[in-house]
C-alpha positions as CSV (number, residue, x, y, z in Angstrom):
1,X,69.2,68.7,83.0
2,X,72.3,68.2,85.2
3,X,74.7,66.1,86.9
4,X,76.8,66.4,89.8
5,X,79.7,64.4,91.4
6,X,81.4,64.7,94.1
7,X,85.5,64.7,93.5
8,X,86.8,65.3,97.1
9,X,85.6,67.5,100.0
10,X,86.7,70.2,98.2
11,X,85.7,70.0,94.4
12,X,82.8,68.8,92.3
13,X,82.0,67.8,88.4
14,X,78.9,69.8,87.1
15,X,77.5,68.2,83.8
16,X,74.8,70.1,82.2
17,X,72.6,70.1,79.7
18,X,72.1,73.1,77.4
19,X,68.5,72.7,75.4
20,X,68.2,73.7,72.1
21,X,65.9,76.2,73.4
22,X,68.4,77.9,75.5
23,X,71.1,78.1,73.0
24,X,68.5,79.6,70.4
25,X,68.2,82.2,73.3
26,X,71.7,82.7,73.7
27,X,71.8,82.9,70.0
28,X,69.6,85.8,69.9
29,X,71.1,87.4,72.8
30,X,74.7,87.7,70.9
31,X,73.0,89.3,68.0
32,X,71.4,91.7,70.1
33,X,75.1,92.8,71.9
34,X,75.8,93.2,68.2
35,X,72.9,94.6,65.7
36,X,72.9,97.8,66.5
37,X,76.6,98.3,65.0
38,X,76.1,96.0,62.0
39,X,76.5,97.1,58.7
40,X,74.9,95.3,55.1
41,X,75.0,96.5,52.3
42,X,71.3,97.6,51.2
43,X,70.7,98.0,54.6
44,X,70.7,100.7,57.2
45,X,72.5,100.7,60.1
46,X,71.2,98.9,63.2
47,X,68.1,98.0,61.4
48,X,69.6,94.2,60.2
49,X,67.6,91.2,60.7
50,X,69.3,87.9,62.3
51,X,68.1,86.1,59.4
52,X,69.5,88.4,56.8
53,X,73.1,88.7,59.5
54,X,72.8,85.3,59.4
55,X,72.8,84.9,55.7
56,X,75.4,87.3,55.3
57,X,78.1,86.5,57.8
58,X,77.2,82.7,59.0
59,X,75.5,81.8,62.0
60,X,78.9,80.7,63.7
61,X,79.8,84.1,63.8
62,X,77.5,84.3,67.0
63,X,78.6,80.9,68.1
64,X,81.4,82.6,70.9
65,X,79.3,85.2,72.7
66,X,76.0,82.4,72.3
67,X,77.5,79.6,73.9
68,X,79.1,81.9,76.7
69,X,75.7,83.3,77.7
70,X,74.1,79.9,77.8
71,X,76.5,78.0,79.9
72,X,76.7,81.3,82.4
73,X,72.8,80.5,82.2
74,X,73.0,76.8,82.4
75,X,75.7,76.9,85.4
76,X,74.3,79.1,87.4
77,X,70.4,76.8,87.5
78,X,73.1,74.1,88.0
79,X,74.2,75.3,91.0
80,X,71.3,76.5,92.3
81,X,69.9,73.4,92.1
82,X,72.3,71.2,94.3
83,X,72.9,74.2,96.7
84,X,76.8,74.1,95.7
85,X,78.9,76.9,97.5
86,X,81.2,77.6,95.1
87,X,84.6,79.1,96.1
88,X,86.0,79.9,92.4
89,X,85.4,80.2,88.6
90,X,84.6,76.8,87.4
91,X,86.7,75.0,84.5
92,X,84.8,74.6,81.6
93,X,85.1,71.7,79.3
94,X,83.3,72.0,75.8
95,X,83.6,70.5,72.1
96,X,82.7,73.4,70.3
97,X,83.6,71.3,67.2
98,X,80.0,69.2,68.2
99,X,77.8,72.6,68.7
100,X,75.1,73.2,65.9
101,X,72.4,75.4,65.7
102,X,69.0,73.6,66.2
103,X,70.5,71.5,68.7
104,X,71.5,71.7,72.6
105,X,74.9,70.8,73.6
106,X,76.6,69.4,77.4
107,X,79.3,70.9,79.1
108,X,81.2,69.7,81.7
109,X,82.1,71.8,84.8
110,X,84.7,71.2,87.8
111,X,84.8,74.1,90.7
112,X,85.9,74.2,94.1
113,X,83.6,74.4,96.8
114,X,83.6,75.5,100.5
115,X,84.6,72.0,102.0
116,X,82.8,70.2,104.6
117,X,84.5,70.3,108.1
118,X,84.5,68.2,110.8
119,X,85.0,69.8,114.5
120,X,87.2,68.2,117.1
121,X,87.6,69.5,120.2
122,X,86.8,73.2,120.6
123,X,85.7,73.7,123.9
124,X,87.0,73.0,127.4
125,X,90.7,73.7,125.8
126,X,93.4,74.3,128.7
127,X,94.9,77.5,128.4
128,X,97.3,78.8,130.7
129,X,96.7,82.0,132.4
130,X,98.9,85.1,132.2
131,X,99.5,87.6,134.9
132,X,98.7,90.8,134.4
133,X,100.6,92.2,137.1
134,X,103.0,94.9,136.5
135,X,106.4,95.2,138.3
136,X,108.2,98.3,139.6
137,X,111.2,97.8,136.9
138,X,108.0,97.7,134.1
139,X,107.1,101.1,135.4
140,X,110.7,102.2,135.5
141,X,111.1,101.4,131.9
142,X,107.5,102.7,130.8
143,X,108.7,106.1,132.5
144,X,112.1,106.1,130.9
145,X,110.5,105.5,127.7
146,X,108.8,108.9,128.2
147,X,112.1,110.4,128.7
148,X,113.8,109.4,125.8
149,X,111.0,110.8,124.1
150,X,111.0,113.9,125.0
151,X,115.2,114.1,125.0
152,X,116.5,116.8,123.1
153,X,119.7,116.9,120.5
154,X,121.9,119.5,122.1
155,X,125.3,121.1,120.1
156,X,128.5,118.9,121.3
157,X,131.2,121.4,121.7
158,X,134.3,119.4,122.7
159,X,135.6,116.0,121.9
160,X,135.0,113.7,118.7
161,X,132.2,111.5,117.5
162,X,131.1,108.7,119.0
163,X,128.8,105.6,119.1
164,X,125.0,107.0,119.2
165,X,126.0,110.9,118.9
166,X,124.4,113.1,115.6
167,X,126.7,113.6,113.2
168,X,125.6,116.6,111.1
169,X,128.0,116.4,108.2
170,X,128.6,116.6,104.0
171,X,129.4,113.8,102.0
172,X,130.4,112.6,98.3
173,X,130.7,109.2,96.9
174,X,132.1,107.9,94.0
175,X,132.7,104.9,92.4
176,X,135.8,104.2,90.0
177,X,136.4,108.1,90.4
178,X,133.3,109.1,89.1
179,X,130.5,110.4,91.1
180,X,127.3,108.4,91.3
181,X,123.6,109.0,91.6
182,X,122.2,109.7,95.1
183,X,125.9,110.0,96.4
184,X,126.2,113.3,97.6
185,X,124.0,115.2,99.5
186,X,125.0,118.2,102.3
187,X,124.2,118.8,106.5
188,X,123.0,115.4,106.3
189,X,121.7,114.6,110.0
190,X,122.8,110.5,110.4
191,X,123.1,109.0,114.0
192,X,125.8,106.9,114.5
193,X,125.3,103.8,115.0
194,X,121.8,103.5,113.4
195,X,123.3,101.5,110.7
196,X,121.8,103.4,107.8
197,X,124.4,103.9,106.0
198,X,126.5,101.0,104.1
199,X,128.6,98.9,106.1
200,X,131.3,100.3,107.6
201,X,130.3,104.0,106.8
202,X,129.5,104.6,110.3
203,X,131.8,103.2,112.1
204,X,134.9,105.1,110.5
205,X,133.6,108.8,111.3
206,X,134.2,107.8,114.8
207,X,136.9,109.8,115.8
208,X,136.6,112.8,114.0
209,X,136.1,116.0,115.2
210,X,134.1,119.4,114.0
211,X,135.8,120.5,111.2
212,X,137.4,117.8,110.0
213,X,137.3,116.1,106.6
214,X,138.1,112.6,105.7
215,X,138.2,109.7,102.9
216,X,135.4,106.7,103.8
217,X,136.5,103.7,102.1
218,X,133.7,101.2,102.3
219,X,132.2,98.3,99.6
220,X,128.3,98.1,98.6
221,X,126.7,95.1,99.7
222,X,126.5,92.2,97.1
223,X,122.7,92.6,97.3
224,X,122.6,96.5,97.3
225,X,119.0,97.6,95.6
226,X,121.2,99.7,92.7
227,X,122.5,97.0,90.5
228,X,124.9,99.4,89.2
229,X,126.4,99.6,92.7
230,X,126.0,95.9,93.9
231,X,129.5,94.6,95.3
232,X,131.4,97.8,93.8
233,X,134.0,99.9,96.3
234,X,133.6,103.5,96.8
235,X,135.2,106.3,98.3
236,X,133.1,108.8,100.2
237,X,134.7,112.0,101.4
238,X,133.3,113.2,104.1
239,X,132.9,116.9,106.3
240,X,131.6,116.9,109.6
241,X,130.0,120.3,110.5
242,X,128.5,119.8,114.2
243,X,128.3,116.3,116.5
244,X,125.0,116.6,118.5
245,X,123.6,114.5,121.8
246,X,120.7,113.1,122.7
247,X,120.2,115.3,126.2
248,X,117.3,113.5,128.8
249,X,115.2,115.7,131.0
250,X,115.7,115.0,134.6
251,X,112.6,112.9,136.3
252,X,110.6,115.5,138.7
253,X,107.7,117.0,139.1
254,X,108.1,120.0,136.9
255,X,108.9,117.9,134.3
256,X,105.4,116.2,134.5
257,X,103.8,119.4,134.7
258,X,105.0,120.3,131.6
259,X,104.0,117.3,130.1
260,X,100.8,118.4,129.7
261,X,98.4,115.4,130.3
262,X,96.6,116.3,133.4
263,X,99.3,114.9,135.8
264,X,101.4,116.8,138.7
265,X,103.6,114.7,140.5
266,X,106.5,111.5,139.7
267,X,103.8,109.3,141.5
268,X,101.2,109.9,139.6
269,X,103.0,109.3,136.2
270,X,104.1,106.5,137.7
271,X,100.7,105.3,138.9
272,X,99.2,106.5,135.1
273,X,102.2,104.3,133.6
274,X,100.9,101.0,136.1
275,X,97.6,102.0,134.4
276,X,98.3,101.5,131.1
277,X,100.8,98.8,131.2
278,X,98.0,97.0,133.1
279,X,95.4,97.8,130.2
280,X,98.1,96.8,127.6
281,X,98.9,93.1,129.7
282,X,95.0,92.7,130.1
283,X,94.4,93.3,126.1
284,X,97.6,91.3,125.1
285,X,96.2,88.4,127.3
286,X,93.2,88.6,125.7
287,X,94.5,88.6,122.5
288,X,96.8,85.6,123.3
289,X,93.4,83.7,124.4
290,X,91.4,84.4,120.8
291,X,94.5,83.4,118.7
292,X,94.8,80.3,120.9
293,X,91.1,79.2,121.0
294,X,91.0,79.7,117.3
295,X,93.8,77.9,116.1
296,X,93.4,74.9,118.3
297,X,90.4,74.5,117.1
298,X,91.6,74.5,113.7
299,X,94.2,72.2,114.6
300,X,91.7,70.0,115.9
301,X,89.2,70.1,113.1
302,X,89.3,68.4,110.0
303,X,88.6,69.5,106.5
304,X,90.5,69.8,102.7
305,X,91.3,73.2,102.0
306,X,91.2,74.3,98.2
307,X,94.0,76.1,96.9
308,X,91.6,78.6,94.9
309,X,90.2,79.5,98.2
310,X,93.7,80.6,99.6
311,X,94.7,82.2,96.5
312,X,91.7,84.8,95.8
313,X,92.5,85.0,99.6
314,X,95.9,85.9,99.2
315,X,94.9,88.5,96.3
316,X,92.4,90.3,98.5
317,X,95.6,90.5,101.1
318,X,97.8,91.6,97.9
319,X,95.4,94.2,97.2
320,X,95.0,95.4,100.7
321,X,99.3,95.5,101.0
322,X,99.1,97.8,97.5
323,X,96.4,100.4,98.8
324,X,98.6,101.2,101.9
325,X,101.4,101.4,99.6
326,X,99.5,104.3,97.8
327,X,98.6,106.0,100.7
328,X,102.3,106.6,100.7
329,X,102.5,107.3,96.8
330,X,104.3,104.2,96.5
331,X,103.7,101.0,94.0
332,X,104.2,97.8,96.0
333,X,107.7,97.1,95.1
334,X,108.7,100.3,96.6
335,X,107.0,99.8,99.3
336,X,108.4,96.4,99.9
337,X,112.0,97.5,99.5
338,X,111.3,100.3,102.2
339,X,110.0,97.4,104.3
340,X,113.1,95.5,103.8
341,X,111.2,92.5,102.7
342,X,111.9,90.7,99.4
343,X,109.0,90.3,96.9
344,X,109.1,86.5,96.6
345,X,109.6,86.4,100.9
346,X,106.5,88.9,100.7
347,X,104.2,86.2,98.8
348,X,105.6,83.6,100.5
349,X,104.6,85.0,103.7
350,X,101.3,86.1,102.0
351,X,100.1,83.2,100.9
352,X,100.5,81.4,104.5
353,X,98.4,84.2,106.3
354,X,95.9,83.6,103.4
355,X,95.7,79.7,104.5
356,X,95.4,80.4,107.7
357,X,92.8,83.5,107.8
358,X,90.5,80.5,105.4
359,X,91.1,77.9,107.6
360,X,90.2,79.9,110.5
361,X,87.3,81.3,109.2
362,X,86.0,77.9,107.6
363,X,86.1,76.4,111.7
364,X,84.8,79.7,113.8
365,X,81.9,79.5,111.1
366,X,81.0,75.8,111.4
367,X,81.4,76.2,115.1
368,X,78.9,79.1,114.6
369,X,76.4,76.4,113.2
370,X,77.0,73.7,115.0
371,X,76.3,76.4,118.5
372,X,73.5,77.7,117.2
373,X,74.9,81.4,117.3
374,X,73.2,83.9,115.5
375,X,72.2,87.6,115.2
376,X,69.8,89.3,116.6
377,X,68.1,92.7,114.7
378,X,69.5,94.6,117.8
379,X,73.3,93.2,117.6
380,X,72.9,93.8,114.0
381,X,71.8,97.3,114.5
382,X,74.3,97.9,116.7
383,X,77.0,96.9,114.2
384,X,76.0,98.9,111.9
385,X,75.9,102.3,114.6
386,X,79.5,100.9,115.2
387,X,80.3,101.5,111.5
388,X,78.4,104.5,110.8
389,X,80.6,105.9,113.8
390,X,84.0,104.5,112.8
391,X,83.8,106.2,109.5
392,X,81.5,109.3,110.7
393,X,78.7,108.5,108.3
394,X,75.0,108.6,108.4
395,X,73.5,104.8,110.5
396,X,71.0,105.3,106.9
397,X,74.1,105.3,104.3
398,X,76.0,102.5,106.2
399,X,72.6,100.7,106.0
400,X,72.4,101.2,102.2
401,X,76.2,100.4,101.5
402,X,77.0,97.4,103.3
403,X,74.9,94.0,103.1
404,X,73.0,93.3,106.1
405,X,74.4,89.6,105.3
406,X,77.8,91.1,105.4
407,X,77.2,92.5,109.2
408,X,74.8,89.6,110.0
409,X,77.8,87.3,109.2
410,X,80.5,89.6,111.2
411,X,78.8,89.6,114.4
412,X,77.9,85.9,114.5
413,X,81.8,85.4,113.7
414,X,82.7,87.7,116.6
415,X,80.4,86.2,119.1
416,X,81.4,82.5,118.0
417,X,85.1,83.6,119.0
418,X,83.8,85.0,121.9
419,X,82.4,81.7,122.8
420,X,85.1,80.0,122.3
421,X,87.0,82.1,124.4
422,X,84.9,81.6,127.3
423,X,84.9,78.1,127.1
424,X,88.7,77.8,127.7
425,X,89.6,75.9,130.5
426,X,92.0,78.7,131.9
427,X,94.7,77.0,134.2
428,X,96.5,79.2,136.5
């Protein structure tokens, strides 16, 4: 037998009734995860009795891994029986103190569930239209782009270095006289003015000329990564070998014949440029109208949001953050360092996506329902072709690893933003 009641939109209280039947069968299920490996003496191995175990070590000594097994029993008929969508591992309350064999016990149990939520206005939302027309200065600078691309670092023979030249060059640090770690290094290739270097670093070579060395006098920033060298001043002497420009191809038609992508003349580049800026405006715009039918709707909706819902959403994030950071050989502080993001910034900003990619997928879903939207056998199909594709598998292994539910319940989520989407009222 069980109870449930309701605590907010968000949570409920389970209280459930374990039979004396059912904790005799849990009772026997933790002697069988552990007779196999018991040992009595007079007895062989594995070929103990309960009664005798019992006897011999005390029924409570099975009381743990019993009581476990029955409330994962008793929960679980629990929940199935009021149709709870649970979100998170329930807490468990218990007096173990009052358990007893021969007798059934009650456990309390409080979990999150997926909360109800109540639409507001999610269709007929004004949206202001974008243009997608590109101008001649957007071509200019799409074009431009390609030729500081394709620019080439050419030897600079006469003068000194300046703001944005290549300084090819030797260098030395040390701190309190002593060399450091990670201080020196030779024909280092730094641009100038790419601020890669500490503070200051930069900005003193300019002047110098091939040949020439020189003492950098410059102070590591208070919240440098190497504590040892947080705040401290160091002397850097520095050799500069060669001074190197960035050197952009000429716009003509020879230089689009060498590009190598089908195209002859200035005019067509510049038409194939129009192209894709148009493609990229047309996909930005319709990017801009999904995030803006989404989260309007979300705005407008009501509903609690439970906090273990965001966090085993921000975990799955978390976890998705640490595989790219592996694919680099990196663990994740590394990888946040690189990033030039701090760790507690990192969750911070974490754990606000996570609120938002639940809330939005809590609304597009009840707007699903409340539409009607569903999945046909061919849309489904056709998902999975798309995945079988996307990783260049087998449509028969794609079927087997991933849960039709799974793909049933991505392509009613897509075509519920779609109709959303459509039913924007797009203002010009």
């Amino acid at each position: 037998m069980s109870k449930l009641e309701k605590l907010s939109d968000s949570k409920v209280k389970l209280e459930v009734e374990v039979s004396p039947e059912s904790f005799e069968h849990g009772l026997d299920h933790a002697f069988n995860q552990i007779k196999d490996d018991v040992e009595i003496k007079g007895f062989r191995k594995g070929k103990v009795t309960r009664k005798v175990y019992e006897q011999h070590k005390g029924v409570e000594s099975l009381y743990n891994e019993a009581i476990n097994h029955a409330i994962q029993e008793a929960y679980a008929d629990a929940v199935q029986e009021y149709d709870v969508a649970v979100v998170a591992q329930p807490n468990i309350d218990l007096d173990v103190t009052k358990v007893e064999k021969g007798k059934g016990f009650t456990f309390t149990a409080e979990v999150a569930v997926k909360p109800d939520v109540q639409l507001g206005d999610y269709k007929g939302l004004k949206f202001e239209k974008q243009a997608v027309e590109v101008t001649e200065e957007e071509i200019d600078a799409e074009v431009d782009k390609l030729l500081q691309q394709n620019a080439e670092l050419v030897l600079k023979e006469e003068g000194t270095l300046e703001e944005s030249d290549t300084a090819i060059f030797d260098f030395e640090g040390f701190v309190d006289g002593e060399p450091f770690e990670g201080g020196k290094s030779e024909n280092y290739e730094l641009k100038i003015g790419s601020g890669q270097f500490i503070p200051g670093f930069e900005e003193k070579m300019i002047g110098m000329k091939e040949g020439e060395e020189k003492e950098i006098e410059v102070s590591f920033p208070e919240d440098y990564q190497a504590e040892n060298l947080k705040g401290k001043d160091a002397t850097f002497k520095v050799k500069l070998h060669e001074m190197k420009v960035k050197e952009v191809p000429e716009l003509s038609d020879e230089f689009v014949k060498e590009m190598d992508n089908d195209l002859e003349t200035v005019k067509e580049l510049k038409e194939d440029a129009k192209e894709r800026l148009t493609s990229q405006k047309e996909e930005e715009n319709k990017n801009a109208r999904v995030d803006f039918a989404v989260s309007e709707a979300t705005k407008n909706a009501t509903f609690e949001l439970p906090l273990e819902m965001i966090e085993q959403e921000q975990k799955r994030l978390m976890d998705n953050v640490r595989q790219q950071a592996k694919q680099y050989n990196l663990e994740l502080d590394q990888y946040l360092q690189f990033s030039g993001m701090k760790k507690e910034d990192f969750e911070s900003k974490l754990m606000d996506d996570a609120e938002k990619s639940v809330s939005y997928n809590l609304v597009v879903e009840q707007i699903g329902l409340e539409e009607g939207i569903d999945a046909t056998e061919e849309e489904i199909t056709a998902k999975y072709k798309e995945i079988a594709d996307q990783y260049n598998m087998e449509l028969e292994q794609v079927k087997q690893a991933v849960n039709p539910a799974a793909v049933a319940h991505e392509v009613k989520y897509r075509k519920t933003i779609d109709f959303l989407v459509d039913n924007l009222d797009l203002e010009a």
